[in-house]
C-alpha positions as CSV (number, residue, x, y, z in Angstrom):
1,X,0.0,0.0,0.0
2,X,1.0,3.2,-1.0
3,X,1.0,6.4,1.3
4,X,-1.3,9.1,-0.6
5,X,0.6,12.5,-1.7
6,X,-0.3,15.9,0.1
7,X,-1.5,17.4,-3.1
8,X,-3.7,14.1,-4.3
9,X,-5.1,14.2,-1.1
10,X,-6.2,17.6,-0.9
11,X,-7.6,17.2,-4.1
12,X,-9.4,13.9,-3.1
13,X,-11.2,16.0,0.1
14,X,-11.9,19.1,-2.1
15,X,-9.6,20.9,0.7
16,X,-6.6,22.3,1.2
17,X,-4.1,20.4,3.1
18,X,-1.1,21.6,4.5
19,X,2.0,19.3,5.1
20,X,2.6,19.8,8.6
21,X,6.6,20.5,7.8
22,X,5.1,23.9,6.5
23,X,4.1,24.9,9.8
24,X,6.8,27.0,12.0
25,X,8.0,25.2,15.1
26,X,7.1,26.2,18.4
27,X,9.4,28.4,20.4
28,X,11.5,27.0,23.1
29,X,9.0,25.6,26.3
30,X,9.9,26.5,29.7
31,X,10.3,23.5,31.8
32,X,7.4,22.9,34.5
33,X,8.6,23.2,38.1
34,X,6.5,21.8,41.2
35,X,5.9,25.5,42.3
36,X,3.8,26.2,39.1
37,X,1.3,23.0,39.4
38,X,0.3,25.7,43.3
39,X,0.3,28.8,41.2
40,X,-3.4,30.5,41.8
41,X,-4.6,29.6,38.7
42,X,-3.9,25.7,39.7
43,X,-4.2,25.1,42.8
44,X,-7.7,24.6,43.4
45,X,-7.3,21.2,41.2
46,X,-4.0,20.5,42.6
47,X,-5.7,20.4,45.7
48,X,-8.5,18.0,44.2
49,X,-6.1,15.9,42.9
50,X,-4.0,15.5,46.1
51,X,-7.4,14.4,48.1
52,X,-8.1,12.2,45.1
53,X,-5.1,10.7,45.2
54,X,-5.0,9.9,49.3
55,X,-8.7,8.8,49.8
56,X,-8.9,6.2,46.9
57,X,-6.0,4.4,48.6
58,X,-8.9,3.5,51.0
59,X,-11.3,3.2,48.3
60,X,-9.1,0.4,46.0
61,X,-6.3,-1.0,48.5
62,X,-9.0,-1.6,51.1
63,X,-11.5,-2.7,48.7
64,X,-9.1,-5.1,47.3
65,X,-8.2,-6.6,51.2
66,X,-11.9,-6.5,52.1
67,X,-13.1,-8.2,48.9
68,X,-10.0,-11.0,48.6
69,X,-11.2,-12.1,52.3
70,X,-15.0,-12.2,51.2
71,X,-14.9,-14.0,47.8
72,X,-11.6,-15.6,49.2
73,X,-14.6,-17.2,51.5
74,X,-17.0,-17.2,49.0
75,X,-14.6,-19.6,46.9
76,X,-14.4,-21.7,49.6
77,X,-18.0,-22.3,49.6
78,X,-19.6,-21.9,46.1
79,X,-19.2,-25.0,44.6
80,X,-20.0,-24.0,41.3
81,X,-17.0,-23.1,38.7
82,X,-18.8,-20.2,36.9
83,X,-20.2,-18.6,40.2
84,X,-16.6,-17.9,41.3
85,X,-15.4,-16.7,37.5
86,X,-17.8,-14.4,37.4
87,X,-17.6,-13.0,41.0
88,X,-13.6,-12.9,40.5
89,X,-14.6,-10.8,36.8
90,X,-17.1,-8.3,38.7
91,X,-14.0,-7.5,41.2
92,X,-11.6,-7.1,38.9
93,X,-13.6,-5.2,36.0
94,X,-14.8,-2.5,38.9
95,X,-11.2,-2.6,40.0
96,X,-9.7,-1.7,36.5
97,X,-12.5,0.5,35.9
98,X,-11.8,2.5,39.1
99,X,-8.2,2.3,38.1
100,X,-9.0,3.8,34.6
101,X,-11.1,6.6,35.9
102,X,-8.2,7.8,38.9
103,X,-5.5,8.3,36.2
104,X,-7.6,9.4,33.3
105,X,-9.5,12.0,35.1
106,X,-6.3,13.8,36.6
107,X,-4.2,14.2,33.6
108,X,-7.2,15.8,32.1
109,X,-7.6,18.5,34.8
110,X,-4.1,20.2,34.0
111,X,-3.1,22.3,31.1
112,X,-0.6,20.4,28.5
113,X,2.6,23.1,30.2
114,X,2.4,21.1,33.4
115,X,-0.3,18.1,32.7
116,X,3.0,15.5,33.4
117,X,4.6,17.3,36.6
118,X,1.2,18.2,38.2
119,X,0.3,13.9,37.5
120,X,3.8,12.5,37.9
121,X,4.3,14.8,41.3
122,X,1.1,14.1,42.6
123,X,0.6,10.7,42.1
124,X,3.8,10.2,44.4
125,X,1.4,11.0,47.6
126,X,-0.4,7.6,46.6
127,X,2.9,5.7,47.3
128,X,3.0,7.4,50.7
129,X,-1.0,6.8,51.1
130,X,-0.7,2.7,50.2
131,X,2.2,2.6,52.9
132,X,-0.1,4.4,55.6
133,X,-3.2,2.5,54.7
134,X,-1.7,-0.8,54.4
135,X,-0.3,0.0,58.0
136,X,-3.5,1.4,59.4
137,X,-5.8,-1.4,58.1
138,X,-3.7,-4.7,58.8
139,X,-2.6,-3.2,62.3
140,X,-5.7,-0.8,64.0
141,X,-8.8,-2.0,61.8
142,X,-8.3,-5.6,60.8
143,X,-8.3,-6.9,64.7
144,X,-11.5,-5.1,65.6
145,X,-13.5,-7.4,62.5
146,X,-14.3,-6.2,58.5
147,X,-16.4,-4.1,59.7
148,X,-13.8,-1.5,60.8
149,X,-11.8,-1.1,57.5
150,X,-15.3,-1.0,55.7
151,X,-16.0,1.7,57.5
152,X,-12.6,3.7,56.4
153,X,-13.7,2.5,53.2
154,X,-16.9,3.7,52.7
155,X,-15.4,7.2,54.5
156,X,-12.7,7.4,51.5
157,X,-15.6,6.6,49.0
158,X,-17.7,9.5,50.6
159,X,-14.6,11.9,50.2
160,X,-13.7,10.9,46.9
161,X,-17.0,11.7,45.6
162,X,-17.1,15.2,47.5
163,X,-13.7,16.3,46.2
164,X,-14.7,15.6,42.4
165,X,-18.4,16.1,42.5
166,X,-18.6,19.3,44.7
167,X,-14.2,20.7,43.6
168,X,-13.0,19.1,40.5
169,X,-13.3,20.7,37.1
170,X,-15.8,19.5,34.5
171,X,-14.2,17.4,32.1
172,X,-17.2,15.1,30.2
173,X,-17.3,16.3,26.3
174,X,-14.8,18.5,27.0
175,X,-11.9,19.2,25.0
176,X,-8.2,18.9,27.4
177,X,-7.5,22.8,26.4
178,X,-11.6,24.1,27.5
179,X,-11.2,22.1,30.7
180,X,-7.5,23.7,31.3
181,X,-9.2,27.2,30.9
């Protein structure tokens, strides 16, 4: 197959097309520093993203610990094969899909000048947060029953869906550069 020449195609679409060598390079970009992801104009979803970041460590660490002990049970009993594929699919797909949404919806948030410091510099908290969590729910929560790190759970789930419902920035249908405005 044969790649199709600028001025064929342009004649093909009825449209002028320019080769996108003709366009003049950008100037030189200033490198992003950690300061500029606090500026004023940022820091509200810096912020977000921080609270983001800490409370779905509760949200997917915990749910993963809480969940492996239930359908870790729940394998032990179900004697059916396709019972425990399909219960092990509906943890993993919400898992993934969780997953998806807390590094999708970030990156978004942040104009293209600082969209990789802002994610890259923020996203180190959740290294701190799994380390803290794992601590808090294997050594306080996990000897009082489930029911205590459900509750931290369900807390983290609460405050996840206040910080982005109530403080992040509208991104659905939105192009990266109207969100960034």
């Amino acid at each position: 197959m044969t790649a199709t020449s600028w001025p064929a195609a342009s004649r093909d679409t009825g449209r002028r097309l320019e080769h996108p060598a003709s366009h003049a390079a950008p100037g030189p970009i200033e490198k992003p520093r950690l300061e500029d992801i606090f500026a004023p104009d940022l820091r509200s979803r810096t912020i977000v993203k921080l609270v983001l970041q800490f409370s779905q460590g509760g949200t997917s660490y915990g749910f993963t610990a809480l969940a492996a002990g239930v359908l870790g049970a729940g394998f032990a009993v179900v004697p059916h094969t396709t019972a425990t594929v399909i219960l092990d699919f509906l943890v993993t797909f919400v898992r993934w899909q969780l997953s998806n949404f807390l590094h999708t919806y970030p990156a978004e948030i942040f104009p293209t000048r600082v969209r990789s410091m802002a994610a890259g510099a923020v996203d180190r908290i959740s290294r701190v947060k799994t380390s803290m969590f794992v601590f808090l729910i294997t050594t306080y929560l996990l000897p009082h029953g489930l029911l205590a790190p459900l509750s931290l759970i369900w807390r983290c789930i609460v405050i996840v869906v206040i910080d982005i419902a109530v403080f992040g920035p509208r991104s659905s249908v939105l192009a990266v550069e109207e969100i960034a405005a």
